[in-house]
C-alpha positions as semicolon CSV with decimal commas, in nm:
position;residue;x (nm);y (nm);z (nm)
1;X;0,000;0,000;0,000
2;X;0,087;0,381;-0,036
3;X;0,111;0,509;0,338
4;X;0,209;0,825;0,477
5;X;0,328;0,912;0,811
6;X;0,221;1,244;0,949
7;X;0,484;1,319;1,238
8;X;0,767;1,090;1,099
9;X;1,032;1,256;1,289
10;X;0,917;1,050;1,640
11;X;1,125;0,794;1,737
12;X;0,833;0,578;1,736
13;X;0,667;0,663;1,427
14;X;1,007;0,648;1,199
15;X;1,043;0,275;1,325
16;X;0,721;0,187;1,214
17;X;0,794;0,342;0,849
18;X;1,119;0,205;0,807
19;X;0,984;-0,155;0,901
20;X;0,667;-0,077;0,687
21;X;0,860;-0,016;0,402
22;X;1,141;-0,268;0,458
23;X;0,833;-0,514;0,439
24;X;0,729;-0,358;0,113
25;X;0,495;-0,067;0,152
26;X;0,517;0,257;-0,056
27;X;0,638;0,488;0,230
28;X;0,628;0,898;0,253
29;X;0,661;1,105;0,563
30;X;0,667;1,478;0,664
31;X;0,749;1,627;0,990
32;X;0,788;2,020;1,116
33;X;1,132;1,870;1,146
34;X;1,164;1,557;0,909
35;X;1,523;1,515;0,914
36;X;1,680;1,391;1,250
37;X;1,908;1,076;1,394
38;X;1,589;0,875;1,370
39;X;1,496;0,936;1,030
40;X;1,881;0,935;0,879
41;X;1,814;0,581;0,676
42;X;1,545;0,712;0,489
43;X;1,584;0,807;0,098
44;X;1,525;1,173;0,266
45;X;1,357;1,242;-0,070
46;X;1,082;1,033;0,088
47;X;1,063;1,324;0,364
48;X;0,872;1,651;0,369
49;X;0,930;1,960;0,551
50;X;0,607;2,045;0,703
51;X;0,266;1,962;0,645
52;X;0,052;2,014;0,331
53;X;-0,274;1,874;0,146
54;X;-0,068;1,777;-0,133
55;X;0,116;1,493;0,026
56;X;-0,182;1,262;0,020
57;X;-0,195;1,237;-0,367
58;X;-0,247;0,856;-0,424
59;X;-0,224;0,779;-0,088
60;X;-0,410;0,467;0,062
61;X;-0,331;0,499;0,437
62;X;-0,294;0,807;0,676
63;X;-0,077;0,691;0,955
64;X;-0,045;0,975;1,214
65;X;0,158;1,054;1,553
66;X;-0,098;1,075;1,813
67;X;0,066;1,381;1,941
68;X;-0,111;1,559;1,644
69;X;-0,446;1,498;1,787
70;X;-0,356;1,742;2,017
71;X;-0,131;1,932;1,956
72;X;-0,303;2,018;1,552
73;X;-0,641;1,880;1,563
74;X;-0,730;2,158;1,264
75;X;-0,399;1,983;1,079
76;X;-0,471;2,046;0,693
77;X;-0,347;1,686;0,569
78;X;-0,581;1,555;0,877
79;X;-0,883;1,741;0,758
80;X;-0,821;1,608;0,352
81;X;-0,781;1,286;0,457
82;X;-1,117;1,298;0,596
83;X;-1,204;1,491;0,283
84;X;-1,102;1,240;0,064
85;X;-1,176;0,915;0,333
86;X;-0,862;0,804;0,284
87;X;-0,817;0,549;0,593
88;X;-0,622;0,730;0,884
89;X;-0,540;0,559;1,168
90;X;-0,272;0,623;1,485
91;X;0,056;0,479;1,335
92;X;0,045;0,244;1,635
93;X;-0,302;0,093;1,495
94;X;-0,121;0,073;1,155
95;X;0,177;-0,147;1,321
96;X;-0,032;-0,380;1,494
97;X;-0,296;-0,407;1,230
98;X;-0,028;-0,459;0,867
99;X;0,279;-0,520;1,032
100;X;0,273;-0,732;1,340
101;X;-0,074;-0,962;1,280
102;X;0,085;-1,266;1,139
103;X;0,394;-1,270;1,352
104;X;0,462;-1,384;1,688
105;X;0,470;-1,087;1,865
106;X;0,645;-0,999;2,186
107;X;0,552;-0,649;2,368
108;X;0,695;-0,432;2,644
109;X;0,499;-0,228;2,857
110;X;0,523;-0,024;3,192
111;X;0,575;0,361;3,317
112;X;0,932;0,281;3,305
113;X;1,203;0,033;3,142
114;X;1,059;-0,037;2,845
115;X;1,279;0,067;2,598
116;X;1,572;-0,088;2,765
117;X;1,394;-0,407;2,772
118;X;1,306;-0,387;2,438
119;X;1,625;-0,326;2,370
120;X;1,773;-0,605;2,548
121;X;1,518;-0,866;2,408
122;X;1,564;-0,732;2,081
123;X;1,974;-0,796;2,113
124;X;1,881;-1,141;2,220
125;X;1,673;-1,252;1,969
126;X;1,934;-1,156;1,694
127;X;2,225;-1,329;1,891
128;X;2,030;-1,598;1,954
129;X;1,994;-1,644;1,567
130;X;1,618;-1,574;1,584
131;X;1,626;-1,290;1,344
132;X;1,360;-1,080;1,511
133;X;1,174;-0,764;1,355
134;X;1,189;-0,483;1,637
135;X;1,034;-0,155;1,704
136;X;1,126;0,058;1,972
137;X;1,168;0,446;2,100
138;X;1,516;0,453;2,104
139;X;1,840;0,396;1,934
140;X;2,037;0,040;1,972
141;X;2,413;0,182;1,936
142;X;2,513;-0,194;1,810
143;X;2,253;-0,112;1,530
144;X;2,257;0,300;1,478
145;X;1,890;0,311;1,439
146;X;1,578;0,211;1,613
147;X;1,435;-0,083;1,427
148;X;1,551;-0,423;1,320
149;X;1,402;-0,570;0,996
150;X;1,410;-0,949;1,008
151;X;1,314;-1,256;0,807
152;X;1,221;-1,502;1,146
153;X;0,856;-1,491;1,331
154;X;0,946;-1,279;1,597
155;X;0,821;-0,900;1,654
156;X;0,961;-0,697;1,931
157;X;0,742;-0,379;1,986
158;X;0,790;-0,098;2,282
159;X;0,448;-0,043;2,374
160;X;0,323;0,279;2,548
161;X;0,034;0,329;2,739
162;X;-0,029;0,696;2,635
163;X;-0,358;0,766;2,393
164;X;-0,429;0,356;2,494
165;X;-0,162;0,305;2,187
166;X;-0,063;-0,040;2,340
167;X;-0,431;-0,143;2,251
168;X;-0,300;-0,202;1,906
169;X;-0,135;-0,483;1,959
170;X;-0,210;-0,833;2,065
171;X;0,074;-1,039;2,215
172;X;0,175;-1,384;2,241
173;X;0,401;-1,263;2,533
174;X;0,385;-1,000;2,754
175;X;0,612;-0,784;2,973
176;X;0,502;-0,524;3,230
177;X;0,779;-0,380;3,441
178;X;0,590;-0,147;3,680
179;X;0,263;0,078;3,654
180;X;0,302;0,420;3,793
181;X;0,062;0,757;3,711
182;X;0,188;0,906;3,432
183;X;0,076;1,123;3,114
184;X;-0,181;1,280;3,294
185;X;-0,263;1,498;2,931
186;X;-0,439;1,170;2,917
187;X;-0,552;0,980;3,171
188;X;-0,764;1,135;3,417
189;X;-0,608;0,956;3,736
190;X;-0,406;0,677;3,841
191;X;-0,773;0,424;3,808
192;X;-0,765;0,513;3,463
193;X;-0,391;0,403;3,429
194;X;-0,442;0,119;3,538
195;X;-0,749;0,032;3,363
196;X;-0,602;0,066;3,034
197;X;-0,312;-0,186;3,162
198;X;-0,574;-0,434;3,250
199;X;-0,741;-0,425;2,912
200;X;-0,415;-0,463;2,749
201;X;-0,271;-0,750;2,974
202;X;-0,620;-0,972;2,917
203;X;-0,536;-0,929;2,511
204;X;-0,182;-1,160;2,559
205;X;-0,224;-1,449;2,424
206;X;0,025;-1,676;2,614
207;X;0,241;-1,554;2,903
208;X;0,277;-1,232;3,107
209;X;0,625;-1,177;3,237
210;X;0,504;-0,960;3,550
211;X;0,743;-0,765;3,777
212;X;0,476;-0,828;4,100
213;X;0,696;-0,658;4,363
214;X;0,559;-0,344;4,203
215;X;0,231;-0,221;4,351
216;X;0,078;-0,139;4,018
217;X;0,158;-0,436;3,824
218;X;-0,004;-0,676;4,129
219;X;-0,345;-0,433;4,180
220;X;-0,390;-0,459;3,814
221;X;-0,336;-0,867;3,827
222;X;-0,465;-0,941;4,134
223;X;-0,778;-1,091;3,877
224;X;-0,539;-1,283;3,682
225;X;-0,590;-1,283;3,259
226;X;-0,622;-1,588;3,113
227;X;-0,254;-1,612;2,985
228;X;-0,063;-1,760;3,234
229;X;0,183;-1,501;3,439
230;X;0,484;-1,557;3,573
231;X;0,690;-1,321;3,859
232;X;1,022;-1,233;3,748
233;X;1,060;-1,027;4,017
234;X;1,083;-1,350;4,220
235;X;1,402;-1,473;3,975
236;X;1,619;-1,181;4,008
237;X;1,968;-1,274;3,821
238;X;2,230;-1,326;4,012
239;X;2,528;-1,202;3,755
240;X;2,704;-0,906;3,724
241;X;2,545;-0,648;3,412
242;X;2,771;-0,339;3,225
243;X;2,477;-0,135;3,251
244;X;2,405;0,013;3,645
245;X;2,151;0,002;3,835
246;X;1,919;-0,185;4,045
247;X;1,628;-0,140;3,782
248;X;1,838;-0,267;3,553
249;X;1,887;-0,662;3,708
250;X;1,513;-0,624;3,767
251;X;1,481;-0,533;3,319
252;X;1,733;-0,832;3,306
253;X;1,558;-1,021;3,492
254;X;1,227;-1,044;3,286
255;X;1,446;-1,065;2,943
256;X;1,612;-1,364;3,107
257;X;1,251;-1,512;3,198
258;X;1,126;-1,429;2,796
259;X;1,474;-1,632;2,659
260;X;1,359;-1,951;2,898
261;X;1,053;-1,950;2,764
262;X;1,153;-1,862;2,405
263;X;1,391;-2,190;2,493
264;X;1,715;-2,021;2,420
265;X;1,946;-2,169;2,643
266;X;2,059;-2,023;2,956
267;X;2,410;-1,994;2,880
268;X;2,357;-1,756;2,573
269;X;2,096;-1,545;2,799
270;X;2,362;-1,506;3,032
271;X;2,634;-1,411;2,812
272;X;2,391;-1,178;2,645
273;X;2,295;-0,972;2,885
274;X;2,649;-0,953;3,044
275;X;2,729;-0,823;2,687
276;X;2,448;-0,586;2,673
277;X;2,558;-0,190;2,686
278;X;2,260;0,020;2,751
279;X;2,031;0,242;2,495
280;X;2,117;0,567;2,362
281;X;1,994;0,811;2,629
282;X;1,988;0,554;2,866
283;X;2,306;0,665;3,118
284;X;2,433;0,690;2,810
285;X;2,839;0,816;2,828
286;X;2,817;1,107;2,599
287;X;3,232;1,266;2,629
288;X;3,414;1,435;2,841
289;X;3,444;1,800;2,926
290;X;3,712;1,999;3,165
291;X;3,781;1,670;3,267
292;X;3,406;1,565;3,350
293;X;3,239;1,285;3,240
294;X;2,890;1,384;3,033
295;X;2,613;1,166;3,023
296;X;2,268;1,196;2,877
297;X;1,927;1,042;3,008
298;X;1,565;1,004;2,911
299;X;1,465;1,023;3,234
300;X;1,149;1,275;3,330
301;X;0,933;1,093;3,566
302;X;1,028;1,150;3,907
303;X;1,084;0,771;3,972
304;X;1,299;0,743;3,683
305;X;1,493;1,073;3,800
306;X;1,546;0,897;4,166
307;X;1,684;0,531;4,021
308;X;1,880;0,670;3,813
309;X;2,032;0,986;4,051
310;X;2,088;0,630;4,285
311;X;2,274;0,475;4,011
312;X;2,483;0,728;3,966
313;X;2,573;0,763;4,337
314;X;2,636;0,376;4,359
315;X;2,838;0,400;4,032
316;X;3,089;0,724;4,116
317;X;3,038;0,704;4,606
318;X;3,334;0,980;4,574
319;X;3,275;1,191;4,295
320;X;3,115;1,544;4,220
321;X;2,772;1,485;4,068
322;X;2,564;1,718;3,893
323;X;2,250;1,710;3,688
324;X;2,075;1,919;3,461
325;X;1,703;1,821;3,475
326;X;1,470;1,999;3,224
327;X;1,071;1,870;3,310
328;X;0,854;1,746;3,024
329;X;0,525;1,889;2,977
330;X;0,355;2,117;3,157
331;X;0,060;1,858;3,297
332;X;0,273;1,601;3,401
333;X;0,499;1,857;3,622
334;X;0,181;1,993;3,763
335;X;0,010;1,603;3,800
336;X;0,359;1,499;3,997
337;X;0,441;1,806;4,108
338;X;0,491;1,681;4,531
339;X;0,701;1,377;4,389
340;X;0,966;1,597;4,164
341;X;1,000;1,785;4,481
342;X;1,044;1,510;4,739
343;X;1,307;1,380;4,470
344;X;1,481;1,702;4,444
345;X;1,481;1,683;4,795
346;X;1,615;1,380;4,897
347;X;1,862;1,377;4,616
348;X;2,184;1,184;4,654
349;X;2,364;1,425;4,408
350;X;2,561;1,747;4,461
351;X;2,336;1,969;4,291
352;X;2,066;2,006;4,030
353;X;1,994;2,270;3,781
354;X;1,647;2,269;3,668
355;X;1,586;2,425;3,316
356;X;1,232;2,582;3,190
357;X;0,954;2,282;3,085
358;X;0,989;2,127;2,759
359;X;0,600;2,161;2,616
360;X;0,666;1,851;2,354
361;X;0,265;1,860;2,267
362;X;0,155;2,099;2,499
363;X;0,068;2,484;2,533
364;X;0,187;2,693;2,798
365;X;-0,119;2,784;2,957
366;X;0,064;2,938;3,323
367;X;-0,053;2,626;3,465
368;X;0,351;2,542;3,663
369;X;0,699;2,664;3,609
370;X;1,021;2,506;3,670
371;X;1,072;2,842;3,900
372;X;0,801;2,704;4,137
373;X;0,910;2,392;4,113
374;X;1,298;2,475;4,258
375;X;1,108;2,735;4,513
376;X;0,878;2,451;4,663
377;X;1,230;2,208;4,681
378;X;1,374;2,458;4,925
379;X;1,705;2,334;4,874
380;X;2,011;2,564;4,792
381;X;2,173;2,312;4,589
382;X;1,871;2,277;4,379
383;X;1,906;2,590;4,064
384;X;1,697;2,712;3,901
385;X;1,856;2,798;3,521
386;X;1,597;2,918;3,273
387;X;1,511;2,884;2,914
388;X;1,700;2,571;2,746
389;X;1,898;2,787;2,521
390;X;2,084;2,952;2,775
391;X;2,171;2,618;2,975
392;X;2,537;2,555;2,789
393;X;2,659;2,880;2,890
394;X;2,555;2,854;3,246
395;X;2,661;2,503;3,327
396;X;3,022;2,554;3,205
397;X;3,171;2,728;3,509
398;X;3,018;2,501;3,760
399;X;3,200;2,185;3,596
400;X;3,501;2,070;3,729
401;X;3,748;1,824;3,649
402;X;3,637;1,492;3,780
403;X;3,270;1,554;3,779
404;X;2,995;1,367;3,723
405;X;2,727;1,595;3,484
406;X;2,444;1,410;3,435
407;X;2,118;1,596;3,140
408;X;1,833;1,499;3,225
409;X;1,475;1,494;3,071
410;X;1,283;1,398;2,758
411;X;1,283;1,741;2,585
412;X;1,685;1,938;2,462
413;X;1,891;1,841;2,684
414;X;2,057;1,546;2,475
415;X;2,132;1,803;2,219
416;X;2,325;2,077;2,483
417;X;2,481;1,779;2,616
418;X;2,633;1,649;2,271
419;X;2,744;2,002;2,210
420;X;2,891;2,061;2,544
421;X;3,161;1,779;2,487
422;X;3,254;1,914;2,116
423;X;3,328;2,247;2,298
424;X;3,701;2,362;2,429
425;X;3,792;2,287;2,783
């Protein structure tokens, strides 16, 4: 089919294009900004700058970012599709309903972890000689790209709550690595969370690889599906992993439960997830500068700020840590407001520099700033720095040789991180 992907510059949405067309659909795709690390294997002649009317000529299938809903519900390409009823559907509906049907597929779901786990599922599948298809949010450095195109059975999809995209799919096996409240833009409260987990869970097919020391994951099975789930948080591995954390031997943990059940043996489970090195933006190393090391991470829920802030103290007890932590969205910062702040508080690090909100698909309606947000810490070691764009200049001076500078958040701070290392010391 002829498909087009409005919003093909999400990490998410670019995966789904380049499988769709690996698998032989007539692929285009436009974006505000088409032309990014995720969209760098396309023929960019494929990509359009912006949005326009015209891009639909001929085609079959309208496969949108949910994010446009509302961010552009009056989008022009939206409103001729309707025009013209050209089929337009989430590109999440478009994965599960052309691309994954036929296939055994294998999902990931939870408020936190999942793209790790895909990612370390996905990396076992291919060494195990499986030759899986895979979909996920971030970028595999072993691969340079966010997909895997493959010729065996197996599907490996991230999937996300938000919008009830995970509804999409229908899974032979299942994992769900904690349920927390999150993108409140969306769900009304925490019941509603959880709801949509529970519909999802009762659509696997065959297993549920459940983490049940969380409190979320063993409310919303307490009524168990009819797949058969099994407690991975009862099998915790008992080997040493390159990536920190103890989040990370509890992601491990499930990926060694799907390989048992997958029947790869143990040995090669092991060795693979010894071998495994993280996700981009994952504690990801980024350089060095003035002598300090410069990570980047996705993190920008406050219980992926904490585990990770922990990490980081168990990694470097002596050093100088700082992070950088720029909120996402203006709702979920209001939503969690008394948990960023109880973070911020209790922080094991040296300091933190909080930069302005990063809207993603949201207006800036006055609703919370990051200003409040420092003010309510009451912490002197907790900043606050401002707009993004003036971040680079003000966390120079306070980095010092031997430091530990963590960015943090969902939004820029990846980008002022990788330029911060090409700069002079």
């Amino acid at each position: 089919m002829k498909v087009h992907f409005l919003g093909v510059g999400g990490s998410g949405a670019s995966a789904a294009a380049s499988i769709a067309k690996a698998q032989g659909h007539e692929v285009t795709g436009c974006d505000v900004i088409p032309h990014n690390e995720f969209t760098q294997h396309f023929d960019q002649s494929i990509l359009f700058e912006g949005h326009d009317p015209k891009h639909l000529e001929g085609i079959e299938v309208l496969a949108v970012t949910p994010a446009i809903y509302s961010l552009d519900p009056h989008n022009m390409e939206l409103f001729t599709a309707k025009e013209k009823n050209i089929k337009t559907m989430t590109w999440q509906q478009f994965l599960g309903e052309y691309l994954t049907d036929s296939m055994f597929t294998i999902c990931v779901c939870g408020t936190h972890g999942k793209s790790t786990t895909t990612a370390m599922i996905a990396q076992l599948l291919e060494d195990a000689g499986l030759d899986p298809t895979v979909e996920l949010g971030g970028i595999i450095p072993k691969w340079g790209k966010n997909f895997r195109v493959g010729k065996g059975k197996y599907f490996v999809v991230e999937a996300d709550e938000f919008n009830d995209n995970f509804l999409s799919f229908k899974p032979k096996i299942c994992v769900v690595t904690n349920i927390e409240m999150d993108h409140p833009e969306y769900f009304k409260d925490f019941s509603a969370v959880k709801q949509s987990f529970k519909k999802f869970l009762s659509s696997t097919k065959e297993v549920i690889i459940a983490n049940m020391s969380d409190p979320g994951v063993k409310e919303v099975l307490s009524n168990p599906p009819q797949a058969e789930t099994l407690d991975y948080s009862s099998k915790v591995i008992d080997f040493h992993l390159q990536i920190p954390g103890q989040f990370n031997i509890l992601n491990a943990s499930a990926v060694y439960q799907v390989g048992l059940q997958l029947e790869i043996p143990p040995e090669v489970i092991k060795k693979n997830l010894m071998d495994f090195t993280g996700l981009s933006r994952r504690f990801e190393l980024i350089g060095e500068f003035n002598g300090a090391k410069i990570y980047s991470d996705f993190g920008h829920h406050p219980t992926e700020i904490k585990v990770t802030l922990d990490a980081a103290r168990g990694k470097f007890p002596k050093s100088r840590i700082l992070a950088v932590y720029q909120p996402h969205m203006f709702s979920r910062t209001k939503a969690l407001f008394d948990d960023f702040v109880k973070v911020f508080k209790n922080s094991p690090v040296d300091k933190i520099f909080v930069v302005d909100i990063y809207p993603s698909r949201e207006l800036d309606t006055g609703v919370v700033t990051s200003k409040q947000l420092v003010e309510a810490t009451q912490k002197d070691s907790v900043v606050y720095f401002g707009p993004s764009s003036g971040t680079l200049e003000k966390i120079k001076p306070e980095i010092k040789t031997g430091d530990i500078v963590f960015f943090m958040g969902a939004g820029d701070t990846d980008k002022i991180a990788k330029e911060l290392v090409t700069l002079r010391d």
